[in-house]
N, C-alpha and C positions, 0 to 999 in steps of 0.2 A: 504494500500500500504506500503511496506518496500522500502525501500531506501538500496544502498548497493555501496560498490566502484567499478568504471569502468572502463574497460583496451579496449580503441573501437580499439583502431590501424587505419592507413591508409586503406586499403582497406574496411573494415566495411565503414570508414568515404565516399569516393569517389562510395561504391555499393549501398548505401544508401541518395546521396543525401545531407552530410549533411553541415553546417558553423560550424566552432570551431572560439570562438573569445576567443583569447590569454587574451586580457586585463582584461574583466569581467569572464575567466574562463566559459563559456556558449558554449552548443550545441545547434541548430537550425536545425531542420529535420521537414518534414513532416509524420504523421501518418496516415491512414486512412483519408486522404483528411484533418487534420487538424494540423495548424504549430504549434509544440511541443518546446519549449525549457528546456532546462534541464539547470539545477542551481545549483552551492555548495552548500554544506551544511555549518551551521555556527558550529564552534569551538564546542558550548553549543549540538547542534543536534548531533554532532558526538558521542560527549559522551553520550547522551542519550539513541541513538541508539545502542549503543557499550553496555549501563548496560542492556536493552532490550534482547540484542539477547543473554547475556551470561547469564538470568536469565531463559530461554526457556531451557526446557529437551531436549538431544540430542534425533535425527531421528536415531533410526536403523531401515537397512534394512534387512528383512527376505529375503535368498536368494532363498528362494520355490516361496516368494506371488510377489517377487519385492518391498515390502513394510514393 
């Protein structure tokens, strides 16, 4: 799984069912009949994540295959 940053906005939040609690920064939705919460990431993961994805060769797309 990758992690990534997320822009849900208001109607996502209210089509989906979900809690946003301001204090602890957490989403509360359900998925597939099971309650999900979603969590910041800490300081240390972001940079982790951040040397990860910039050490990955870029994806071109061929515009024949789509891929």
């Amino acid at each position: 799984m990758q992690t990534r940053s997320i822009l849900l906005g208001h109607p996502w939040e209210f089509d989906n069912d979900t809690l946003y609690h301001g204090r602890t920064n957490t989403y509360i939705l359900m998925h597939k009949d099971k309650k999900v919460t979603l969590l910041p990431l800490s300081p240390m993961d972001i940079v982790k994540h951040a040397k990860e994805i910039n050490n990955k060769p870029p994806i071109h797309i061929d515009k024949n295959n789509g891929i």
